[in-house]
C-alpha positions as semicolon CSV with decimal commas, in nm:
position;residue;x (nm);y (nm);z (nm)
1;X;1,948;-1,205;2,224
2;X;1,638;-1,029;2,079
3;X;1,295;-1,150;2,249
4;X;1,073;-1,266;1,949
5;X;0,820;-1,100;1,813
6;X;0,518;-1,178;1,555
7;X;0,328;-0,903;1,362
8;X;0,007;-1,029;1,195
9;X;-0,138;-0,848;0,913
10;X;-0,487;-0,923;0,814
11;X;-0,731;-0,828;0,534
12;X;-1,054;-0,654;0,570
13;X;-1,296;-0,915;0,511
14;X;-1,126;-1,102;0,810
15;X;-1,229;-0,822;1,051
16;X;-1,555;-0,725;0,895
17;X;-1,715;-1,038;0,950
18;X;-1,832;-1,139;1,293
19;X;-1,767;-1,492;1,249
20;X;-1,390;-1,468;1,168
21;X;-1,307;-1,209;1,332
22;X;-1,408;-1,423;1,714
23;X;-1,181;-1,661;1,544
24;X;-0,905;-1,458;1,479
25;X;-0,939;-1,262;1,801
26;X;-0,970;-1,634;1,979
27;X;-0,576;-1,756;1,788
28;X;-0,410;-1,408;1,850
29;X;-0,478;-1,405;2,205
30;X;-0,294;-1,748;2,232
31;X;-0,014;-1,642;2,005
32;X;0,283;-1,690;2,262
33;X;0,503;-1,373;2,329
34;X;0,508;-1,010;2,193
35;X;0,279;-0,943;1,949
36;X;0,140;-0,696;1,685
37;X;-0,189;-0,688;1,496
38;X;-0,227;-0,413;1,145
39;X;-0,570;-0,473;1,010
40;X;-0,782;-0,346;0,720
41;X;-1,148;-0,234;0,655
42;X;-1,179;-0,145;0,314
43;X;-1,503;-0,357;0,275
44;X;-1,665;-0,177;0,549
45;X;-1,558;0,187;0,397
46;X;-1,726;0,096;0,080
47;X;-2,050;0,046;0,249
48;X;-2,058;0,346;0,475
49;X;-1,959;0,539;0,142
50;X;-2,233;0,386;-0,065
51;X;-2,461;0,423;0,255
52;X;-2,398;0,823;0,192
53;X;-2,411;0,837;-0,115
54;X;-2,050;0,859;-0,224
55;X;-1,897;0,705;-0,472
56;X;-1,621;0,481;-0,390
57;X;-1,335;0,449;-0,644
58;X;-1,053;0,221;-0,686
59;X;-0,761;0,150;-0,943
60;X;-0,516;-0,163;-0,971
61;X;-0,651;-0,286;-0,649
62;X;-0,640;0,105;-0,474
63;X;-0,868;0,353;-0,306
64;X;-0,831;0,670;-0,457
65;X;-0,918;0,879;-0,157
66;X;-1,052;1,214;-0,193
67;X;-1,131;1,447;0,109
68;X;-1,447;1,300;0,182
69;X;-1,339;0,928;0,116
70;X;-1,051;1,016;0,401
71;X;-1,330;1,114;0,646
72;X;-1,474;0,806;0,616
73;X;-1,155;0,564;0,583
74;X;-1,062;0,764;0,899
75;X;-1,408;0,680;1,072
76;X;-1,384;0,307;0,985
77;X;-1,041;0,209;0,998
78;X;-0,887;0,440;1,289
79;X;-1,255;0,418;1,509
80;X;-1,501;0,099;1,405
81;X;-1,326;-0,141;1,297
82;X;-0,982;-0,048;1,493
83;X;-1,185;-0,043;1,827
84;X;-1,398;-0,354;1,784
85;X;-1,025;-0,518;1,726
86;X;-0,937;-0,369;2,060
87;X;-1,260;-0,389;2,269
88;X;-1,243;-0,795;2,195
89;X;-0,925;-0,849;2,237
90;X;-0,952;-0,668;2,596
91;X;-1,222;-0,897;2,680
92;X;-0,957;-1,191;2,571
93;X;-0,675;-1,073;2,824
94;X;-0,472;-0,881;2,572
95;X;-0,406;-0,522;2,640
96;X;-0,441;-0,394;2,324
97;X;-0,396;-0,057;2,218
98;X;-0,535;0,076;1,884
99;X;-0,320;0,309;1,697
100;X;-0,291;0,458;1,394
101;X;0,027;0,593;1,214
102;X;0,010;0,948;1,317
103;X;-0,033;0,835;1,705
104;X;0,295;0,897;1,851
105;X;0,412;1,009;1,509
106;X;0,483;0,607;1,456
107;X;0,456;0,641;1,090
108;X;0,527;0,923;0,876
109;X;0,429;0,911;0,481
110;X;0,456;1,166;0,210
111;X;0,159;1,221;-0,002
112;X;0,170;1,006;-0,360
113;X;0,258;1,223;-0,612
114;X;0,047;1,254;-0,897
115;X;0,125;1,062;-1,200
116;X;-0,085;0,864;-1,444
117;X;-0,319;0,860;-1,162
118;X;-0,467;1,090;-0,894
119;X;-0,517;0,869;-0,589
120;X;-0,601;1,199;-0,359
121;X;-0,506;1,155;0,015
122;X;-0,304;0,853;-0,055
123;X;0,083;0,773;0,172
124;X;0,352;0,655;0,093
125;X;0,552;0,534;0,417
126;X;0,842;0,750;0,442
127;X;0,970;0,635;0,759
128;X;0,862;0,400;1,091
129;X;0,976;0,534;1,416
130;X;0,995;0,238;1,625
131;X;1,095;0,334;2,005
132;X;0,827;0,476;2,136
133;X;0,626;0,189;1,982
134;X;0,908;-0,097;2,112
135;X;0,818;0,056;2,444
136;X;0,501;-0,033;2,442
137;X;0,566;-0,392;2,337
138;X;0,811;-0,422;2,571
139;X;0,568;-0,292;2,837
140;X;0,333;-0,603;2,715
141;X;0,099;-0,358;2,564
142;X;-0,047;-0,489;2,209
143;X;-0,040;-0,254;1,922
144;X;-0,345;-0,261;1,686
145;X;-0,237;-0,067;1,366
146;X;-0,489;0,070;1,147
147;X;-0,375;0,139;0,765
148;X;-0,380;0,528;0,809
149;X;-0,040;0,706;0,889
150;X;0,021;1,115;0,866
151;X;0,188;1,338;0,683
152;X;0,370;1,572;0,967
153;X;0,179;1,893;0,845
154;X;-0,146;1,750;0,994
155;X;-0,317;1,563;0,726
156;X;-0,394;1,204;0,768
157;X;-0,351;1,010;0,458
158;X;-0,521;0,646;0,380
159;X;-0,197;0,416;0,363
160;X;-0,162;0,000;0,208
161;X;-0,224;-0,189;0,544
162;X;0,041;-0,428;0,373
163;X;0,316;-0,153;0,324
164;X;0,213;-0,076;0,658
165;X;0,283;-0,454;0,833
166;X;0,588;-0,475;0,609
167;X;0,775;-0,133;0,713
168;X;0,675;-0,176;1,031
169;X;0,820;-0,524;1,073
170;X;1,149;-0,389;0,946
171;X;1,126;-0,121;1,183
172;X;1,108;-0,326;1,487
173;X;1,353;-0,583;1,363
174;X;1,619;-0,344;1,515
175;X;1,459;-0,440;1,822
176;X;1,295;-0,738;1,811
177;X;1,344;-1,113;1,665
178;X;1,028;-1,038;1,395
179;X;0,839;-1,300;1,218
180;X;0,573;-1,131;0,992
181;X;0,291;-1,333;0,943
182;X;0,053;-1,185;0,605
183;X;-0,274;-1,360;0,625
184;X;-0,433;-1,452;0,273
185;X;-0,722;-1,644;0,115
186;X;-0,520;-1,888;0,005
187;X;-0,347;-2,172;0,260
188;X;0,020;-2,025;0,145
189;X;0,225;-1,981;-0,191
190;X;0,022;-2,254;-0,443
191;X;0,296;-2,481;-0,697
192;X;-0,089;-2,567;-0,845
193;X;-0,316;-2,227;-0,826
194;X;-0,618;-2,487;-0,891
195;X;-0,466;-2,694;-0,602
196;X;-0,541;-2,561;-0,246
197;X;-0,343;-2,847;-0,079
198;X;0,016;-2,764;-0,311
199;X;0,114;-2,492;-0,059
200;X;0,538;-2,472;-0,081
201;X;0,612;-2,495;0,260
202;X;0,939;-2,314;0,241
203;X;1,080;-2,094;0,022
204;X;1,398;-1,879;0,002
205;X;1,510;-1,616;-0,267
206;X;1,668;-1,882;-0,527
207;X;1,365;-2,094;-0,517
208;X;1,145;-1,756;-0,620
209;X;1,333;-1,721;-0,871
210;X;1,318;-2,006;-1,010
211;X;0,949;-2,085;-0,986
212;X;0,907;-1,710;-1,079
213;X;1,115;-1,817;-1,423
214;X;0,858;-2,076;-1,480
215;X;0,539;-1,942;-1,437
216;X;0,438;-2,125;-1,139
217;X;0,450;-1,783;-0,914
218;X;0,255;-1,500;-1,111
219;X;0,042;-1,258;-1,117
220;X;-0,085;-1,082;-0,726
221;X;0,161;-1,278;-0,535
222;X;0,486;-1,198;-0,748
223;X;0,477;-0,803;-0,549
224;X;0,395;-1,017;-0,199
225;X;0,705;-1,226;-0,242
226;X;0,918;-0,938;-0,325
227;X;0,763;-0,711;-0,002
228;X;0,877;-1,058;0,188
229;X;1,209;-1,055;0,035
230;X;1,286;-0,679;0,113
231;X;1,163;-0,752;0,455
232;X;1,384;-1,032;0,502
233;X;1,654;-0,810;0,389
234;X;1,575;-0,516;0,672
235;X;1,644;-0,748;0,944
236;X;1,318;-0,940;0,966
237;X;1,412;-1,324;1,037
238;X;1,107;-1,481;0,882
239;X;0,786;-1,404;0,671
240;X;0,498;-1,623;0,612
241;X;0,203;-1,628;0,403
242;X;-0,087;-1,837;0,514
243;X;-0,424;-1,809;0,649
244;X;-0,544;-1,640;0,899
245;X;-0,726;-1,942;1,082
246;X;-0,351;-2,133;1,030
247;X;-0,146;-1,868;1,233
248;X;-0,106;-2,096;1,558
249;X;-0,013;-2,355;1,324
250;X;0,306;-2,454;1,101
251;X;0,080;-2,464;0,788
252;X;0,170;-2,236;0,514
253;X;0,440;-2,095;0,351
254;X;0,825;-1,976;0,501
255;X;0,994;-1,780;0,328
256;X;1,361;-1,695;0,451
257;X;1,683;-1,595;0,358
């Protein structure tokens, strides 16, 4: 029987702020069992860009990263924000360890070719080595994953910290009983999206559909659903959307098979 294991994925804005990040770094530390954390930053890049001057760009929601934009993704997610993660959840009694995807070659991506759009120094995960990394948690060391991975030919490239949590998660599903956890503003999947109380507690892949069908699930969280479907059909047992002060709680949405 596979020990269980919980990966948490978590926006920027949760990190960037002092406030909620104590509070997130307060409910990981309790989580019970194996546990890994894949953050993002991209609030905090912006500023340090602006800060010197360079412009930051983004298109359908993505950083098009350009060799100075990776110098300063890789200064703020792999070293400020990745270490602050680490440093306080040390002080908590979790031995974290802050890692990004070319440490231990974890996570190798292949630069996205240019189509429509030039997004630069961009991945796209092409595979998750997870044994080295199942070591670790095994160990009872905490990974803390920042969204950059490599390339293999020694360029770092700036890399969705969702695609991240998701691939990873199906990676250590081999290994592990995995419950991925993606934190949102929102308390889970909303049957009213002017209703913050109509979360759908549980919801499998004929239920999508359906509410897909009628318009009740649109828009952002159609491509969330179908990253948590694809998961679910890697191995991982369980995905759930909810927020990230909820994720010592039973609040917010299941999805399984």
């Amino acid at each position: 029987m596979k020990e269980k294991l919980t990966l948490i994925k978590v926006g920027g804005k949760i990190v960037e702020e002092d406030t909620s990040l104590q509070k997130l770094l307060d409910d990981f530390a309790e989580l019970p069992g194996r546990k890994v954390l894949v953050h993002g930053g991209g609030r905090s890049a912006t500023r340090l860009a602006e800060r010197l001057g360079i412009e930051s760009r983004m298109v359908n929601g993505r950083r098009v990263t350009d060799a100075e934009t990776l110098r300063i993704v890789t200064m703020v997610y792999g070293g400020l924000v990745n270490k602050n993660i680490v440093a306080g959840l040390q002080a908590r009694g979790v031995n974290a360890l802050g890692l990004t995807g070319a440490d231990m070659d974890v996570i190798c991506s292949v630069k996205r070719p240019v189509r429509d759009i030039d997004y630069g120094f961009v991945g796209d995960v092409k595979q998750v080595d997870a044994s080295l990394l199942g070591d670790l948690i095994a160990r009872g060391v905490v990974p803390v994953m920042a969204p950059l991975t490599h390339d293999g030919a020694g360029h770092l490239l700036n890399t969705n910290a969702d695609t991240i949590a998701g691939e990873t998660a199906k990676a250590l599903a081999k290994l592990f009983d995995v419950t991925l956890v993606y934190c949102f503003e929102k308390k889970g999947v909303l049957r009213n999206e002017h209703d913050e109380d109509s979360v759908i507690p549980f919801l499998n892949y004929a239920d999508f559909r359906r509410l897909a069908g009628e318009g009740v699930i649109q828009g952002g969280m159609l491509p969330k659903l179908k990253n948590a479907f694809e998961a679910l059909g890697s191995g991982v047992s369980e995905v759930v959307i909810t927020l990230a002060s909820a994720i010592n709680s039973q609040d917010g949405t299941r999805i399984r098979k």
